[in-house]
N, CA, C and O of each residue as an XYZ file, in Angstrom:
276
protein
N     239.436    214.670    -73.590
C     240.099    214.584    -72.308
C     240.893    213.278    -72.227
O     240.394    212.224    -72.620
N     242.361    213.360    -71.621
C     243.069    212.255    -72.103
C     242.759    211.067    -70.658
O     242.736    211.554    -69.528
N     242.577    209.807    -70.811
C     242.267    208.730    -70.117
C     243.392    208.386    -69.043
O     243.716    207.235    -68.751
N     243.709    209.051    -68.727
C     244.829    208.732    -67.596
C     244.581    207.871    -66.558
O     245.534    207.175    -66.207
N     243.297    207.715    -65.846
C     242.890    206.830    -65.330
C     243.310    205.087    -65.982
O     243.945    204.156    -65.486
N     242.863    205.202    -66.807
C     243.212    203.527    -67.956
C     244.508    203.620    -67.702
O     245.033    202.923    -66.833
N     245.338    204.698    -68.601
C     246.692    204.248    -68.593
C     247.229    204.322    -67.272
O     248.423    204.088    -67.453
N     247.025    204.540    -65.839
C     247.391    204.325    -64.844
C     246.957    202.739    -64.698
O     247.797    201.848    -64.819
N     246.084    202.570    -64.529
C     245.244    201.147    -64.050
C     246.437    200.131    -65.049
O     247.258    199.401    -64.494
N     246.335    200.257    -66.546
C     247.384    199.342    -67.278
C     248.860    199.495    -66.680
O     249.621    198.528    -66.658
N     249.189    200.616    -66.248
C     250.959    200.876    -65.998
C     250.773    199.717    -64.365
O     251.713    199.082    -63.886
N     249.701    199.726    -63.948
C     249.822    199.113    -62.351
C     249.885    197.858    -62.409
O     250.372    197.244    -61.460
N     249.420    197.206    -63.507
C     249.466    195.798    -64.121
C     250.182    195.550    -65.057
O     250.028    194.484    -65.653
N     250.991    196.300    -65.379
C     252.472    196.152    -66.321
C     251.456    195.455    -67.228
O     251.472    194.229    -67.335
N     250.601    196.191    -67.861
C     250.521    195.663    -68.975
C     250.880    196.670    -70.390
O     251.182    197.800    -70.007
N     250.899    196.605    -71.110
C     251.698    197.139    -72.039
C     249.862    197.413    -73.575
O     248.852    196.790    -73.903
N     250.593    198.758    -73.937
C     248.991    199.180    -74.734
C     248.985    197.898    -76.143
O     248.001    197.836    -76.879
N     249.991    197.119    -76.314
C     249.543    196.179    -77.096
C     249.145    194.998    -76.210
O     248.194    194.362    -76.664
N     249.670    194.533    -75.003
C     248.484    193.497    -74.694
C     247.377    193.617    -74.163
O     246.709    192.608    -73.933
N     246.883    194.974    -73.816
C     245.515    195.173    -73.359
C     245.017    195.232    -75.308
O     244.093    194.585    -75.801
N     245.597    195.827    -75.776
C     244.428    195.582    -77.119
C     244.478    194.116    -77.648
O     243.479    193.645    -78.192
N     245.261    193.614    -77.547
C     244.874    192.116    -77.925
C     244.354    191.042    -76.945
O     244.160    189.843    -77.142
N     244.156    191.894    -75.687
C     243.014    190.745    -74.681
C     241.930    191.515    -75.179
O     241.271    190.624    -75.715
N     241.345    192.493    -75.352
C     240.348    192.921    -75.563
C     239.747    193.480    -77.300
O     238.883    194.253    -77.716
N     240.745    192.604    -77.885
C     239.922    192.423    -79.496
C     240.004    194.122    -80.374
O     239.129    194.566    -81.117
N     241.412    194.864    -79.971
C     241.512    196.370    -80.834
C     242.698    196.149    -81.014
O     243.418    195.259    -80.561
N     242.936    197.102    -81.794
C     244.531    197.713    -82.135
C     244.970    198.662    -81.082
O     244.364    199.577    -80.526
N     246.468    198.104    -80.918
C     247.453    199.076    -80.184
C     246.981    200.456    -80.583
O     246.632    201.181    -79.652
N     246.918    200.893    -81.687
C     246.599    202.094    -81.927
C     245.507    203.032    -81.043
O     245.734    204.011    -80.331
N     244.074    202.272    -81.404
C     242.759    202.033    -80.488
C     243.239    202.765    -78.614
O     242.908    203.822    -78.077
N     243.898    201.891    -78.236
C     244.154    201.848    -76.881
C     245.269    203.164    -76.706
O     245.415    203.770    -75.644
N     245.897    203.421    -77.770
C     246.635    204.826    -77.704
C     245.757    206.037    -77.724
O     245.948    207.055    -77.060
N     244.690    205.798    -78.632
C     243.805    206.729    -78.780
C     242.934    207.300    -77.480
O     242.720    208.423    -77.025
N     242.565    206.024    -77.141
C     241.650    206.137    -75.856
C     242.246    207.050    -74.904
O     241.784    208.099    -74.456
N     243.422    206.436    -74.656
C     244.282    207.097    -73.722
C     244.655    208.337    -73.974
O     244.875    208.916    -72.911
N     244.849    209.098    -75.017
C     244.742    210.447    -75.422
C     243.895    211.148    -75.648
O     244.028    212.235    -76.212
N     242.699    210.598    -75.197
C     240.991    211.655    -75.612
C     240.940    211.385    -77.023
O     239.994    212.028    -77.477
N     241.449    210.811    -77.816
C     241.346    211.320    -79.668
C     239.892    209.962    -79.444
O     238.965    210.334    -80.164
N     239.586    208.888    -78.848
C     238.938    208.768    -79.577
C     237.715    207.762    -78.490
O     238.233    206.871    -77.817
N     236.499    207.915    -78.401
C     235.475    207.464    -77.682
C     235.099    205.799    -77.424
O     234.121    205.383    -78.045
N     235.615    205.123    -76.802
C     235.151    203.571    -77.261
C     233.591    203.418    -77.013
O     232.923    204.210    -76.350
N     233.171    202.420    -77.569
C     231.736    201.805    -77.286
C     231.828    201.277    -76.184
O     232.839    200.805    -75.664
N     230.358    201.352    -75.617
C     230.176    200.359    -73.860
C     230.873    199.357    -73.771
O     231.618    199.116    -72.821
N     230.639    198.352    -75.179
C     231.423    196.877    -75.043
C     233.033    196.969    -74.996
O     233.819    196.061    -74.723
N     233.320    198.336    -75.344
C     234.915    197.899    -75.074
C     235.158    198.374    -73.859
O     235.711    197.683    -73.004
N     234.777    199.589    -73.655
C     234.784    200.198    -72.381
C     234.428    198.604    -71.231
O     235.350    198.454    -70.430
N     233.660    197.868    -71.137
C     233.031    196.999    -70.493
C     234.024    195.869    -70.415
O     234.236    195.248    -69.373
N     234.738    195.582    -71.783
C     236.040    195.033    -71.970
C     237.461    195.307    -71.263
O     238.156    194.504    -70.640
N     237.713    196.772    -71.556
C     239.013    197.035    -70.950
C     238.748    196.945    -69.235
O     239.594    196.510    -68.454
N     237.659    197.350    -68.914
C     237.491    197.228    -67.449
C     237.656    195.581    -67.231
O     238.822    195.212    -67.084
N     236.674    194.597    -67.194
C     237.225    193.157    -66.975
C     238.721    193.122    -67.282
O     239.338    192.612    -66.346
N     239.430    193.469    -68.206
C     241.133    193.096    -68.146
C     241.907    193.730    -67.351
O     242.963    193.181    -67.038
N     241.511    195.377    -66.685
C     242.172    195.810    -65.831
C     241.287    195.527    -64.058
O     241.599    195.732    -62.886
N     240.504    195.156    -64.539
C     240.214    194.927    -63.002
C     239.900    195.728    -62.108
O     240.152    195.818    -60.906
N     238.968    196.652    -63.264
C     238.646    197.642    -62.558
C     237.119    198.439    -63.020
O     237.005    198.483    -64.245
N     235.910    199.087    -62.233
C     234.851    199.297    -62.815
C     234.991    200.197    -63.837
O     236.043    200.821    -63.975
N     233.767    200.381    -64.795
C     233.524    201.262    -65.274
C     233.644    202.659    -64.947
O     233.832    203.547    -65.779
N     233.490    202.870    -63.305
C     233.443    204.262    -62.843
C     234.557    204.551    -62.751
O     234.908    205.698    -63.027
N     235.925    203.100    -62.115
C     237.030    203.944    -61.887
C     237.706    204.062    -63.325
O     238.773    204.659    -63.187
N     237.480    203.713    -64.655
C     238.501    204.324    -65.685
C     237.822    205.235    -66.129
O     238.424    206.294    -66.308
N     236.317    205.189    -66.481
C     235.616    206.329    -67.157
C     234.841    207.112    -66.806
O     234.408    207.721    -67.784
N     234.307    207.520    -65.667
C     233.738    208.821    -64.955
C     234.665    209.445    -64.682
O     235.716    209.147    -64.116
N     234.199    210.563    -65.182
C     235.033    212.105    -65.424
C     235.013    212.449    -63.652
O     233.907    212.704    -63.174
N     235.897    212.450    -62.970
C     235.752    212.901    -61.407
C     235.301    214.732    -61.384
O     234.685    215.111    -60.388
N     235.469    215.267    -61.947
C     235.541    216.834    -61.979
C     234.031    216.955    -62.499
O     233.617    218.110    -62.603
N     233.290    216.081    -62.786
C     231.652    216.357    -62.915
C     231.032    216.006    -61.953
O     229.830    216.252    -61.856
N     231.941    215.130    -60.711
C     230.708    214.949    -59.688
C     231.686    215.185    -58.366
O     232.722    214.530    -58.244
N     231.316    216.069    -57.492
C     232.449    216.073    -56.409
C     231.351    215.897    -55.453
O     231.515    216.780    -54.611
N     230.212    215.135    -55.127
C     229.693    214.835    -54.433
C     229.362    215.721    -53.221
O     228.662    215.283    -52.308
């Protein structure tokens, strides 16, 4: 499932998928991936990209369509 959440949160902070991977220690590639479902990060990056966008864990990576409360 592609991360649209992230790449919204980065487009709102003009940040660009190579400087979120080099504040947070991956390859541009990495951060393309994420953003296309191809590929799962670990907690610590996940835990990472959130501190650089400024935003929790829940709002880039909970799937909204699994919990409609």
């Amino acid at each position: 499932m592609k991360n649209l959440k992230m790449k919204s949160a980065r487009a709102m902070l003009d940040i660009s998928q190579e400087q979120l991977a080099e504040a947070v220690g991956v390859t541009r590639q990495t951060i393309g991936m994420i953003e296309a479902g191809k590929f799962n990060p670990s907690l610590k990056l996940c835990i990472a990209i959130c501190k650089t966008l400024n935003k929790t864990l829940n709002d880039i990576f909970w799937e909204d369509d699994e919990y409609e409360g």
